[in-house]
MIMAR-397896 format. One record per atom (N, C-alpha, C, O): residue number from 1; atom name; residue in three letters; x, y, z. Coordinates in Angstrom, 2 decimals. Each point is the difference from the previous one (the first is absolute). Layout:
// MIMAR-397896
  resi  name  resn        X        Y        Z
   NUM    CA   ALA        X        Y        Z
...
***
This chain:
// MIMAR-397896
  resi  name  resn        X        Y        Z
     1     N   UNK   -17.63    -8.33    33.56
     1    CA   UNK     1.20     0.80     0.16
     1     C   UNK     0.74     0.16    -1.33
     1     O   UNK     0.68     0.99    -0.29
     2     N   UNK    -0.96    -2.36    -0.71
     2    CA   UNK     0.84     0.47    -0.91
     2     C   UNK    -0.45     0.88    -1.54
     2     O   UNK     0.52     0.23    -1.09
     3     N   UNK    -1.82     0.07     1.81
     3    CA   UNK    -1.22     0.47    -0.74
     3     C   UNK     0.47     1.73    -0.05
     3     O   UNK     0.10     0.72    -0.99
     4     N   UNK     0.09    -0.46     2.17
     4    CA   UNK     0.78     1.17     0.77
     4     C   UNK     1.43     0.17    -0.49
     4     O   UNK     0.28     1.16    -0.31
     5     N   UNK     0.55    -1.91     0.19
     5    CA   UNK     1.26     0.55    -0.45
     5     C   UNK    -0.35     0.24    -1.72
     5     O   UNK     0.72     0.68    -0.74
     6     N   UNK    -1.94    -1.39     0.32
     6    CA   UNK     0.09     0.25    -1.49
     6     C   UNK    -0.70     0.87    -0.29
     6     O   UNK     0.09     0.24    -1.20
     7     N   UNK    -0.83     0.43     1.78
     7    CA   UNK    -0.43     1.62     0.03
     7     C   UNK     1.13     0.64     0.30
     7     O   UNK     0.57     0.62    -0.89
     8     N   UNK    -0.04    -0.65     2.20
     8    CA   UNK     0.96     0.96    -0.33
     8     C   UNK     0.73     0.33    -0.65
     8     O   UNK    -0.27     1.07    -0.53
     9     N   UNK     1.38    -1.60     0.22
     9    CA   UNK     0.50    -0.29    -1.00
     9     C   UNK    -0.01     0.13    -1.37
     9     O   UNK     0.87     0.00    -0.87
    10     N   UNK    -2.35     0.15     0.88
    10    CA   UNK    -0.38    -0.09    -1.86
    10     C   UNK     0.43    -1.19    -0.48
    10     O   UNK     0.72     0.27    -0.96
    11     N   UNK    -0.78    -1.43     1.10
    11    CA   UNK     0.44    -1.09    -0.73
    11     C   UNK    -1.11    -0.66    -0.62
    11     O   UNK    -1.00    -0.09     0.71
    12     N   UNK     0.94    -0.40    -1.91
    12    CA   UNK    -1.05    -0.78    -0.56
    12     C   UNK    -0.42    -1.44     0.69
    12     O   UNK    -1.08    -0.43     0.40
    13     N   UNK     2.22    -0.05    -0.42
    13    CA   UNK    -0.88    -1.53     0.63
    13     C   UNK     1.66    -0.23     1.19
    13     O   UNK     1.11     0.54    -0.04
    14     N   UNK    -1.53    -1.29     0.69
    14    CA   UNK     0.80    -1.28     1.35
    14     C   UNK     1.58     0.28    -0.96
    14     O   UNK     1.01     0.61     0.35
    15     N   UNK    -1.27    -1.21    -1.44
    15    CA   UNK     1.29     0.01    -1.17
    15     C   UNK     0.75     1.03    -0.19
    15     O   UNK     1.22    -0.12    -0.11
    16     N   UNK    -1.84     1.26     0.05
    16    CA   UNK     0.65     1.48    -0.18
    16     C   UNK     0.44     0.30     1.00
    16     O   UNK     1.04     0.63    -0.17
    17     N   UNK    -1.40    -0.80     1.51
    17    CA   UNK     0.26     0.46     1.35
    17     C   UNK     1.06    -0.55     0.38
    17     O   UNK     0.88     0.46     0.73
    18     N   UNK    -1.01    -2.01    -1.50
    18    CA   UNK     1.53    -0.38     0.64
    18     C   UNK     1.01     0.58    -0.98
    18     O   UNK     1.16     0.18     0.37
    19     N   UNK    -1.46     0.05    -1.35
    19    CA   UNK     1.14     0.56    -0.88
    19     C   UNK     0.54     1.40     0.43
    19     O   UNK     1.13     0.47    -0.14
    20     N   UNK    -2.00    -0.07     0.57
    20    CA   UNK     0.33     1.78     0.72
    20     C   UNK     0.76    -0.54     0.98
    20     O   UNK     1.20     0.30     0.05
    21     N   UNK    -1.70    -1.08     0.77
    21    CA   UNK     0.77    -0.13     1.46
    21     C   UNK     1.71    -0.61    -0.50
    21     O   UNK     0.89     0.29     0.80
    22     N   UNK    -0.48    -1.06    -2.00
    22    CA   UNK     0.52    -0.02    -0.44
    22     C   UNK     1.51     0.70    -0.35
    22     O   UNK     1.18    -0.24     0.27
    23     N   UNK    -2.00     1.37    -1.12
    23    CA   UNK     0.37     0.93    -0.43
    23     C   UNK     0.91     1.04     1.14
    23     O   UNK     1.23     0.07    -0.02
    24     N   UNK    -1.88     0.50     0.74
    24    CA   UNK     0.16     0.49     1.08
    24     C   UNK     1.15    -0.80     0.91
    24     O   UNK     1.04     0.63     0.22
    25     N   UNK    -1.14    -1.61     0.17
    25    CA   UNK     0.84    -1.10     0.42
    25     C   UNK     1.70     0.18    -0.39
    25     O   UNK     1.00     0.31     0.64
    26     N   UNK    -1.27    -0.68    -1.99
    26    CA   UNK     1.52     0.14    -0.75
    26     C   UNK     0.56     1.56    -0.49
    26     O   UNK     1.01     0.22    -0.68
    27     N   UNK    -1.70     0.52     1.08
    27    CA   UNK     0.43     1.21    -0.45
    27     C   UNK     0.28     0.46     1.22
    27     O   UNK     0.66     1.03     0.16
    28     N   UNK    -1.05    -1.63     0.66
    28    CA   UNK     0.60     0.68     1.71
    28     C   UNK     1.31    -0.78     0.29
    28     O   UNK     0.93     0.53     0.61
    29     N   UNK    -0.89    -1.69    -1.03
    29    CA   UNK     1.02    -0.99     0.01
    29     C   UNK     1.57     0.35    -0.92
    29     O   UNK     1.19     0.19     0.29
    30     N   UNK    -1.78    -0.21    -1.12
    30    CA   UNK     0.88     0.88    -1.42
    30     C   UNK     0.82     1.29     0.38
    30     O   UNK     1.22    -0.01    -0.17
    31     N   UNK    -2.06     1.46     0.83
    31    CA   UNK     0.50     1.55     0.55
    31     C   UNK     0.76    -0.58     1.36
    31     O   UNK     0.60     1.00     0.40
    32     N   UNK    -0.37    -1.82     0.30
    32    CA   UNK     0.64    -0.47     1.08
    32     C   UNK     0.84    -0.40    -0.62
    32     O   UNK     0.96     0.72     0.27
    33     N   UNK    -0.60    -1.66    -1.17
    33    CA   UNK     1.21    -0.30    -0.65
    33     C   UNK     0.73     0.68    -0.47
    33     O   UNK     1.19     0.02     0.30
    34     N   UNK    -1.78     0.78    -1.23
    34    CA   UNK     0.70     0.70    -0.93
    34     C   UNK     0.60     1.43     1.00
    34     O   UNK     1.10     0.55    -0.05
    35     N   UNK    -2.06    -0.31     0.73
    35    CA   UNK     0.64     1.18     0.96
    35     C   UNK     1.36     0.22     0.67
    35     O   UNK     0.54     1.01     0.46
    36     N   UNK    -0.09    -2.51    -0.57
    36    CA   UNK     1.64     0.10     0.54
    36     C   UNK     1.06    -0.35    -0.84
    36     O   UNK     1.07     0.02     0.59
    37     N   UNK    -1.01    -0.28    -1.54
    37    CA   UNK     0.53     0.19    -1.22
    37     C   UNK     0.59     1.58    -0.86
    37     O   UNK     1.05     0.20    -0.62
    38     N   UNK    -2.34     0.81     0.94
    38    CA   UNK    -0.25     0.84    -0.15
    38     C   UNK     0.86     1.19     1.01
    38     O   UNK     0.69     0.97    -0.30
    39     N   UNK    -1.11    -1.58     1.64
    39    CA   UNK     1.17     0.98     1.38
    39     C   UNK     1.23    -0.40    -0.43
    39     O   UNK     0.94     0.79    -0.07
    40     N   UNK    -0.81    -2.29    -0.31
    40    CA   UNK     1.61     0.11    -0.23
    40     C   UNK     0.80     0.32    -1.21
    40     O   UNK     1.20    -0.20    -0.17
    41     N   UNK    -2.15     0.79    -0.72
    41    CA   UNK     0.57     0.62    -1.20
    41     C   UNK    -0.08     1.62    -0.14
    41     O   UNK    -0.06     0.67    -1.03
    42     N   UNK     0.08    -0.29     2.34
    42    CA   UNK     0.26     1.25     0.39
    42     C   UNK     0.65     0.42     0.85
    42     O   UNK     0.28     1.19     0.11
    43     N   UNK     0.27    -2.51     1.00
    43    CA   UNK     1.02    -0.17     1.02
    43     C   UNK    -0.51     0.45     0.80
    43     O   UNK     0.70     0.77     0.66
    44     N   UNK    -2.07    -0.93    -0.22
    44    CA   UNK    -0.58     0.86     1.57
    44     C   UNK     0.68    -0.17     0.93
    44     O   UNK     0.52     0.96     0.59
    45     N   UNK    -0.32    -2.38    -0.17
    45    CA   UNK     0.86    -0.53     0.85
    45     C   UNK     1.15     1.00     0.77
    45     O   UNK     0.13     0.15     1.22
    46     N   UNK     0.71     0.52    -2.38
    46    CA   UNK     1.45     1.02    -0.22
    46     C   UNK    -0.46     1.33     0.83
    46     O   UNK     0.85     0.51     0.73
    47     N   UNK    -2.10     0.07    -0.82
    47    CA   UNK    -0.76     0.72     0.76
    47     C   UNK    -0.46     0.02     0.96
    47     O   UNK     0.22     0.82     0.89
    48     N   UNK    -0.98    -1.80    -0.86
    48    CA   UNK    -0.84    -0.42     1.57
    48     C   UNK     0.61    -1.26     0.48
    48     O   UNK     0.28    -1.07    -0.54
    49     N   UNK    -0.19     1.52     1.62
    49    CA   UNK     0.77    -1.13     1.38
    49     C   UNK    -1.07    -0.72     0.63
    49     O   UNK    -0.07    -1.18     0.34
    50     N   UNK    -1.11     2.53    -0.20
    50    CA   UNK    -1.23    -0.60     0.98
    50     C   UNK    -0.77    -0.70    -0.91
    50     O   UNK    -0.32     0.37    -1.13
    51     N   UNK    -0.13    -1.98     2.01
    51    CA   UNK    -0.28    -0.92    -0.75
    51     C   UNK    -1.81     0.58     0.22
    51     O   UNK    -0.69    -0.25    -0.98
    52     N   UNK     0.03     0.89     2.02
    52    CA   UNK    -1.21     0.99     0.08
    52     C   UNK    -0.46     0.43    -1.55
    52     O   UNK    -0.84    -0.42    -0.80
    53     N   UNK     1.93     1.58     0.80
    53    CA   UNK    -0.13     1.05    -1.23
    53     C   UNK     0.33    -1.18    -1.38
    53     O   UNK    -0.45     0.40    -1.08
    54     N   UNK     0.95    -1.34     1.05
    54    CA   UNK     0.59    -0.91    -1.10
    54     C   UNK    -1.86    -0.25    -0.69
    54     O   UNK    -0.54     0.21    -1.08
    55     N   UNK     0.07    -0.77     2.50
    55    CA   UNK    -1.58    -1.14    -0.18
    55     C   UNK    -0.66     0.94    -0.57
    55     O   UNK    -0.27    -0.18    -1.19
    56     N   UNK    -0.20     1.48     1.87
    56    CA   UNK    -0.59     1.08     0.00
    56     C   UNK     0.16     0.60    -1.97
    56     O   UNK    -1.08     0.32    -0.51
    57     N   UNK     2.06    -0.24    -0.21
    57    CA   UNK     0.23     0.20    -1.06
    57     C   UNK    -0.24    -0.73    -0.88
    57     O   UNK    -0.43     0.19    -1.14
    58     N   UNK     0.89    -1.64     2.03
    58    CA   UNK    -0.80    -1.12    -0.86
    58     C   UNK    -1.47    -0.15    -0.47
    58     O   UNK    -0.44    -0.22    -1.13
    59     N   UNK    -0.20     0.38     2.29
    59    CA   UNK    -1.80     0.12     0.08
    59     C   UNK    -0.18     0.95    -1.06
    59     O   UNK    -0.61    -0.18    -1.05
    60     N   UNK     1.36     1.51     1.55
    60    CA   UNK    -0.50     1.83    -1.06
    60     C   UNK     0.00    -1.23    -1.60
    60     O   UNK    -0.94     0.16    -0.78
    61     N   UNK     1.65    -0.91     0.56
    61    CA   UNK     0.69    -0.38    -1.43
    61     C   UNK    -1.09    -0.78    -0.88
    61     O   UNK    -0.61     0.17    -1.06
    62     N   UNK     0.70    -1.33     2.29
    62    CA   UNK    -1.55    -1.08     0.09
    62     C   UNK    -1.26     0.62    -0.95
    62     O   UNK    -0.48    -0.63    -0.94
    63     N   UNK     0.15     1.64     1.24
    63    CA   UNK    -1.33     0.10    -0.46
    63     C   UNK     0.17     0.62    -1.25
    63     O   UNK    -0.88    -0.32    -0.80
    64     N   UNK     1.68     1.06     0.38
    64    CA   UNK    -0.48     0.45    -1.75
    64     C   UNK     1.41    -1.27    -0.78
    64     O   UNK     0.33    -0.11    -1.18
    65     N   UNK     0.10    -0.52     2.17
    65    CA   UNK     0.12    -1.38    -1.15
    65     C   UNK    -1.18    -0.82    -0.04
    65     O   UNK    -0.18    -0.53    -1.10
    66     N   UNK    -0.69     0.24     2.01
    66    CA   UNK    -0.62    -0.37     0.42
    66     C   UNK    -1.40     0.57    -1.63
    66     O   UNK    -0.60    -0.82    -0.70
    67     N   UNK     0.53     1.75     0.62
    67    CA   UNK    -1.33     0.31    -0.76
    67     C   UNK     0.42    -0.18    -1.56
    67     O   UNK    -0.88    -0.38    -0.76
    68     N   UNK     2.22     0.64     0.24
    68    CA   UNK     0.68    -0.20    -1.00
    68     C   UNK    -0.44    -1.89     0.13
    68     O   UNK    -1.02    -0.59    -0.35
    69     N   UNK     1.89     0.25     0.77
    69    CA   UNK    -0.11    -1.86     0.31
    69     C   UNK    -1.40    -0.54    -0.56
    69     O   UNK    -0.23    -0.59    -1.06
    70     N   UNK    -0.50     0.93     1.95
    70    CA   UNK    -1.84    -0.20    -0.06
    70     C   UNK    -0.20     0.35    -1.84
    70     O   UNK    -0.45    -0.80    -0.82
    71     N   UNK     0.89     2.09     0.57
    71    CA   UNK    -0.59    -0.76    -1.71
    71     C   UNK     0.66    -0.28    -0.95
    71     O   UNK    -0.13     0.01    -1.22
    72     N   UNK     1.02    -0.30     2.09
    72    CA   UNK     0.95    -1.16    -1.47
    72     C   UNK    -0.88    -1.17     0.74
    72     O   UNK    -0.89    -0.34    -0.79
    73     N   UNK     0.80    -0.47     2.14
    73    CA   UNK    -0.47    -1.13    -0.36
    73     C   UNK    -1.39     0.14    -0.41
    73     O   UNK    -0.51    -0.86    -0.72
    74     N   UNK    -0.10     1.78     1.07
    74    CA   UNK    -1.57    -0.21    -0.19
    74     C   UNK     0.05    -0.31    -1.87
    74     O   UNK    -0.52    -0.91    -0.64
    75     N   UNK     1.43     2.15     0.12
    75    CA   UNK     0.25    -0.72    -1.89
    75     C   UNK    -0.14    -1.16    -0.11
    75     O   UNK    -0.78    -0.50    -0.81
    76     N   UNK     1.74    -0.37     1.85
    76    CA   UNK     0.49    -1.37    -0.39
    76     C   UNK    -1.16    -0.52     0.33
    76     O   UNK    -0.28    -0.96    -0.72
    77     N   UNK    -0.48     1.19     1.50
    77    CA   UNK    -1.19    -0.97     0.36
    77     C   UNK    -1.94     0.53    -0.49
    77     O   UNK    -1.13    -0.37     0.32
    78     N   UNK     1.65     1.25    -1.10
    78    CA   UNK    -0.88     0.49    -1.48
    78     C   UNK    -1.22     0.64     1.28
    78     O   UNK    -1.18    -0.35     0.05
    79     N   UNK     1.88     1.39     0.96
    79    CA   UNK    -1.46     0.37     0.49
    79     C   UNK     0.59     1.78     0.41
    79     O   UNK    -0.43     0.66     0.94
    80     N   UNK     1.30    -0.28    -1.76
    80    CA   UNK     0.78     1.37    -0.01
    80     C   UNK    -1.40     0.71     0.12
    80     O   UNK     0.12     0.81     0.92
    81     N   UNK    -1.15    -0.76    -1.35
    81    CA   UNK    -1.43     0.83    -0.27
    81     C   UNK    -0.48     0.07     1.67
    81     O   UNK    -0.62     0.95     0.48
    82     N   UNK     1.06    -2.26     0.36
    82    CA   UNK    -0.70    -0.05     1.44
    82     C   UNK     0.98     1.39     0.50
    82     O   UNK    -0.46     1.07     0.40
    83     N   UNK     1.87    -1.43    -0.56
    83    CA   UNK     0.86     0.24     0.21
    83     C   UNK     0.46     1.95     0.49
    83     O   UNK     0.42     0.68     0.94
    84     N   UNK    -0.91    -0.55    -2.45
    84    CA   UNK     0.41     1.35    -0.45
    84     C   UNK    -0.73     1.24     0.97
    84     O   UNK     0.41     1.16     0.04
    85     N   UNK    -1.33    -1.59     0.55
    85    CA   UNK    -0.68     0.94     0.77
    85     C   UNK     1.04     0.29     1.56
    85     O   UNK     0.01     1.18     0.37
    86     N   UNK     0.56    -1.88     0.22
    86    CA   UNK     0.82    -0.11     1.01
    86     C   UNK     1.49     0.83    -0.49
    86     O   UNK     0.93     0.43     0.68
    87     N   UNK    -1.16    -0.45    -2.17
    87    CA   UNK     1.76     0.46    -0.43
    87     C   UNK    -0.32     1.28    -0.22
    87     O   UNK     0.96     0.71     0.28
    88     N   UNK    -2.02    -0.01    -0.72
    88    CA   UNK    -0.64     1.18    -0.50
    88     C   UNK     0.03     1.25     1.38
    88     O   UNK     0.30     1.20    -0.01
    89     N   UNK    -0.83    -2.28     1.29
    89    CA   UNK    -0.08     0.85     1.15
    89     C   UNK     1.21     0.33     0.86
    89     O   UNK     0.24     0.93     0.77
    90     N   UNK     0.73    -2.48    -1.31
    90    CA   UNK     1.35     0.31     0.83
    90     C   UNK     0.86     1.44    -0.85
    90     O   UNK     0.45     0.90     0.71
    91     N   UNK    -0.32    -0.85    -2.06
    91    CA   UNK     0.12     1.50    -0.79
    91     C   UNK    -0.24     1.08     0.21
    91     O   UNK     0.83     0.87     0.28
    92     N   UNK    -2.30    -0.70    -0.39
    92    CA   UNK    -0.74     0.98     0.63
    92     C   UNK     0.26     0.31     1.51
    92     O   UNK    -0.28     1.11     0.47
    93     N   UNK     0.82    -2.09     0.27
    93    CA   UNK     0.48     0.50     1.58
    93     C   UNK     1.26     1.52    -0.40
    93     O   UNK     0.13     1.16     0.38
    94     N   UNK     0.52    -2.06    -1.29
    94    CA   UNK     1.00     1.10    -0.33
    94     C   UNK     0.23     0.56    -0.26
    94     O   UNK     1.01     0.65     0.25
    95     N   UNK    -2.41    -0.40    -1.47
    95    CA   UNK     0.19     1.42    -1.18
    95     C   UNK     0.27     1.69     0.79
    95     O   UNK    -0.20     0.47     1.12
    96     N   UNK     0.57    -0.11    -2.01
    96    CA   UNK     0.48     1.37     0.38
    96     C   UNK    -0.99     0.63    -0.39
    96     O   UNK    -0.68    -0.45    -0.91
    97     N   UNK     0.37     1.70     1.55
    97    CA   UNK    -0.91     0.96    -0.81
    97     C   UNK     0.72     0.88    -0.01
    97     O   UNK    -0.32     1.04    -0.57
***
């Protein structure tokens, strides 16, 4: 099985895999934190009453802190190269033509 997550994955050895899983870990950990810091330095709160629409904005927020997050730590943990392919496609979701 863990032969299988390291194909998928692309990870070189047991070692790398845990470092991805890692990686991933604290950068999901990190865009949850920082995400409300962020609503309240825009006063959402002053706007929205419904605590629904509050979560809901929160989540929309979550994910492109979320891909920003991922390669600052992946820098810190010298594997930005694993990294950069996940940040390339979240961009490209957005580009304009």
């Amino acid at each position: 099985m863990i032969n299988n997550l390291i194909s998928f994955f692309g990870a070189n050895s047991k070692f790398h895999l845990l470092k991805i899983f890692i990686i991933f870990g604290l950068a999901g950990s990190l865009s949850v934190l920082l995400s409300n810091p962020l609503l309240n330095m825009v006063s959402i709160e002053n706007y929205i009453s419904n605590k629904f629409l509050y979560w809901f904005i929160r989540l929309i927020l979550i994910f492109p802190i979320y891909q920003f997050v991922l390669i600052i730590v992946s820098l810190v943990f010298g594997e930005f190269g694993y990294f950069k392919k996940f940040f390339i496609k979240f961009i490209n979701y957005f580009k304009i033509n």
